[in-house]
C-alpha positions in Angstrom: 0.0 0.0 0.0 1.3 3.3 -1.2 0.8 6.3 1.6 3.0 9.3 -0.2 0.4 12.1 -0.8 0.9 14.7 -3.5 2.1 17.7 -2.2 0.5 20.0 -4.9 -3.5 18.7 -4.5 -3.1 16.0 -1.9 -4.5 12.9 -4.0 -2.6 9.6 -3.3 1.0 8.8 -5.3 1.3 5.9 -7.4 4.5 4.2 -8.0 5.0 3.1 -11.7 8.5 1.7 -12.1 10.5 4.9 -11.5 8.0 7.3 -10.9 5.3 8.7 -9.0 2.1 10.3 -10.2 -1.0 11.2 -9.0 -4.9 11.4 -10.3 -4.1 14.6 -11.2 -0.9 13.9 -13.7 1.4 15.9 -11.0 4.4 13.3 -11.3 7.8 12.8 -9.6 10.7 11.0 -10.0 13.0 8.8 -8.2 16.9 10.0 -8.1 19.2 7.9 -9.3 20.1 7.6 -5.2 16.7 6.0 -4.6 14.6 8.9 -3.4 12.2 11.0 -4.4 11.6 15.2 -4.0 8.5 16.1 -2.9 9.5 19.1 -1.7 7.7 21.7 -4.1 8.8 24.7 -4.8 5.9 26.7 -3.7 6.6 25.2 -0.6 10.2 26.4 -0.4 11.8 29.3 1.8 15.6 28.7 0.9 17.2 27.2 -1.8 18.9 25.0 0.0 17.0 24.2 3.3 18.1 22.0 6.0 21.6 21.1 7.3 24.2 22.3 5.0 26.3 19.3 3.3 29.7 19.9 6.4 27.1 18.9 8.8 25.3 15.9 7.3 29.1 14.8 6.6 30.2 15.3 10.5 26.3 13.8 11.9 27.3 10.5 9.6 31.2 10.8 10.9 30.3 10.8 14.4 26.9 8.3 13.8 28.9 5.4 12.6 31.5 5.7 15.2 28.5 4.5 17.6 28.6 7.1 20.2 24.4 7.3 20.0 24.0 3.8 19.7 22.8 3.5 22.9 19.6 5.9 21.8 19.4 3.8 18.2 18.9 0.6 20.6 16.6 2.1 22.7 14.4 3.4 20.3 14.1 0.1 18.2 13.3 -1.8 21.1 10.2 0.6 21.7 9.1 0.4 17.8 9.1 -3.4 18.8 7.1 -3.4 21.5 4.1 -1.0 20.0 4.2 -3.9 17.2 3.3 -1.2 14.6 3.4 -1.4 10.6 3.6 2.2 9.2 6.3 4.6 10.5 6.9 8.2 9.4 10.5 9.5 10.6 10.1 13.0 10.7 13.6 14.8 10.1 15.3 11.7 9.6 18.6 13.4 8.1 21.2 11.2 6.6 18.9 7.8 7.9 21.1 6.3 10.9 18.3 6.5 13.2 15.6 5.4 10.3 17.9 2.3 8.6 17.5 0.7 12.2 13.9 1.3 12.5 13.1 0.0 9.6 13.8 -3.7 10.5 11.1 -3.6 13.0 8.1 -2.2 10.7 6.4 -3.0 7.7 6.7 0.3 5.9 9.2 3.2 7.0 8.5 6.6 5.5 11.9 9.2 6.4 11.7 12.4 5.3 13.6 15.7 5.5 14.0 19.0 4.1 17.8 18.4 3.5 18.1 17.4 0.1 21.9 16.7 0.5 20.5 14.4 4.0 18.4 12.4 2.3 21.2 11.9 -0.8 23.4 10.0 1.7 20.3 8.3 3.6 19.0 6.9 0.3 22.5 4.7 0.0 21.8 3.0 3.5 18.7 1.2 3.1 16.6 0.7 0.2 13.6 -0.6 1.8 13.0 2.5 3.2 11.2 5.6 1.2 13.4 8.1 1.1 11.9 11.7 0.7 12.7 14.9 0.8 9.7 16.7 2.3 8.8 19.7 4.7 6.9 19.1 7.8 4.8 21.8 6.9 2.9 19.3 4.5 4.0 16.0 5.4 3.4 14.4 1.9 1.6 11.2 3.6 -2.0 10.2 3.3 -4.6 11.1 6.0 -4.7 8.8 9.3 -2.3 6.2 7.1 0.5 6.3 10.1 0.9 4.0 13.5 3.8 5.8 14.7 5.3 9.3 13.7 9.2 9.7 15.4 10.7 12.8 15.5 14.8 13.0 16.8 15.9 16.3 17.3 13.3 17.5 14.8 10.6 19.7 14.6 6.6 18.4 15.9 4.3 19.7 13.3 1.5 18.9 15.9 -1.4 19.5 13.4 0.4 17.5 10.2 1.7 14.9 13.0 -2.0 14.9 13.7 -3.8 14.5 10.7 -1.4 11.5 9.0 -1.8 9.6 12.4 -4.4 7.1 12.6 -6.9 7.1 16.0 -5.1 6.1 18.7 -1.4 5.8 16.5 1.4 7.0 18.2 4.5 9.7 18.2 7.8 9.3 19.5 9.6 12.3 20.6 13.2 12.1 21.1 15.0 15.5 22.6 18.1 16.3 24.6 17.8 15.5 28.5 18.6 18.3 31.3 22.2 17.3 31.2 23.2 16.3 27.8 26.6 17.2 26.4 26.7 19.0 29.6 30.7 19.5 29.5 31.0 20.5 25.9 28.2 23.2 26.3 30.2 24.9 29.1 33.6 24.6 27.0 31.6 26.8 24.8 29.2 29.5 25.8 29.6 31.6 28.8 26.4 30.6 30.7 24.5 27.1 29.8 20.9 26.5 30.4 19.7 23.3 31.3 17.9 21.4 28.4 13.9 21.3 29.2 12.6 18.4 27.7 9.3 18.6 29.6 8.1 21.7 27.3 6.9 18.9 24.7 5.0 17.5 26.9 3.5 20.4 27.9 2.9 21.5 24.2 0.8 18.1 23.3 -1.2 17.4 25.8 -4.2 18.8 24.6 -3.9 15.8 21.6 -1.8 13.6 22.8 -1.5 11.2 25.9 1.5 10.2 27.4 2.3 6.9 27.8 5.9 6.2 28.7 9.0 8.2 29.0 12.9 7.3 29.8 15.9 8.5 29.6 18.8 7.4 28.1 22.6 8.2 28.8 25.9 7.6 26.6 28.9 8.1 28.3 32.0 8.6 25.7 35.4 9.9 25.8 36.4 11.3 22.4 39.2 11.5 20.5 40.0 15.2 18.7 38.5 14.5 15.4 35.2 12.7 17.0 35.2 16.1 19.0 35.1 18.4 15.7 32.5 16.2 14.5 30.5 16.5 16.9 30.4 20.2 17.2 30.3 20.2 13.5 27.2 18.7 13.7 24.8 20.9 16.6 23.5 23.8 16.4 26.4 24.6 18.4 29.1 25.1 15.8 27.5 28.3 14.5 26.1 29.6 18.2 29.2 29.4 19.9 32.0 32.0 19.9 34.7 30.9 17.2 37.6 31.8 19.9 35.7 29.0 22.6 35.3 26.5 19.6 38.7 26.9 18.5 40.1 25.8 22.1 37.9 23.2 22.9 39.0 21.5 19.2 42.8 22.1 20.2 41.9 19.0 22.9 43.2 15.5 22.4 40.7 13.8 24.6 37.5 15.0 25.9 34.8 13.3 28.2 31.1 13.7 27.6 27.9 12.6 28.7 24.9 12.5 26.3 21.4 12.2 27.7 18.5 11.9 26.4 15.2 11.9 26.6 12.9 9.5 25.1 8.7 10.0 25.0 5.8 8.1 23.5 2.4 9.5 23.1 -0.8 8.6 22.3 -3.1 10.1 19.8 -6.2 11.1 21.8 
């Protein structure tokens, strides 16, 4: 069953061999990578939205090296346990998180607004559909989805919402109160604690909660594990280039990431 919605009038996409068309002869085609771009233009704010190609590079670095793998773990063991068949990976980025989901579902949308992402996501797994997409207009079917996941991404509550089916699920995945703890102090002059809770607080007119945990990755990290890291945050841009450039002078560095895991309920 196909569940990619046009983005232009919303009818359902069919796949025929390497394209995909809708009632309405709008048509798009899969890259030679394996995805496809649903991200029309009238849709668009940049040219080039999303993580810029340095940072998808560093997120995939530092990925493989298995520093999160406690969280990839974690999260497929949920998936596992809600017994689900359609998943839609908000944000997915270049797929690390998605490729492991994937084994535990029947179909696995991921979709993000970073072309360049979803370029290097596309080589990882192919039997997972690869789009690139905004989370403005998720381009999924109506109530078609058991569980939405979102990592570090945006919640579109009221797309999340509508491609969900009664009583389907979304996964929220966010830094905890103390993650990266160290490294945030290296580099900015006061540091806030992370407040997960805030989600919470933001769904709960929709959504139920139904479990939570967190989830901790100690690490120590070697200079270039370091740089990647940073390269990949928010961080590398926010932080004063004189406290980044110290901080990546370091040979070793230990570092705690946390995080915090939540599972709703579509009320």
């Amino acid at each position: 069953m196909n569940l990619l919605m046009c983005p232009v009038c919303r009818e359902a996409l069919q796949l025929t061999e390497k394209t995909w068309r809708c009632a309405n002869h709008h048509s798009y085609d899969v890259a030679k990578q394996g995805y496809v771009n649903l991200h029309v233009v009238q849709h668009k704010h940049s040219k080039n939205p999303g993580d810029t190609p340095e940072s998808v590079q560093a997120r995939r670095a530092f990925l493989s090296a298995g520093f999160y793998a406690p969280l990839q773990q974690a999260v497929v063991k949920k998936i596992r346990e809600l017994r689900i068949e359609n998943l839609l990976d908000i944000g997915c980025g270049e797929g690390y998180y998605t490729n492991a989901m994937q084994a535990e579902v029947l179909q696995c949308i991921g979709v993000d607004i970073a072309k360049n992402a979803v370029q290097v996501a596309a080589k990882l797994n192919k039997n997972v559909t690869w789009v690139v997409g905004t989370g403005a207009t998720l381009p999924v079917l109506d109530h078609s989805i058991d569980l939405c996941s979102s990592l570090f991404s945006p919640i579109p509550k009221q797309e999340i919402l509508r491609v969900l089916k009664p009583e389907a699920y979304l996964m929220v995945v966010t830094p905890a109160t103390e993650h990266l703890y160290a490294m945030r102090e290296a580099l900015f002059e006061t540091v806030n604690p992370h407040e997960p809770h805030k989600f919470v607080e933001q769904l709960q007119d929709s959504f139920e909660l139904v479990d939570e945990s967190i989830v901790e990755a100690p690490f120590s990290l070697s200079q270039a594990d370091l740089k990647n890291l940073i390269a990949m945050t928010p961080y590398a841009y926010k932080a004063k280039p004189e406290r980044r450039q110290v901080l990546e002078q370091l040979e070793q560095f230990e570092l705690k990431a946390q995080f915090q895991i939540y599972v709703f309920k579509k009320k």
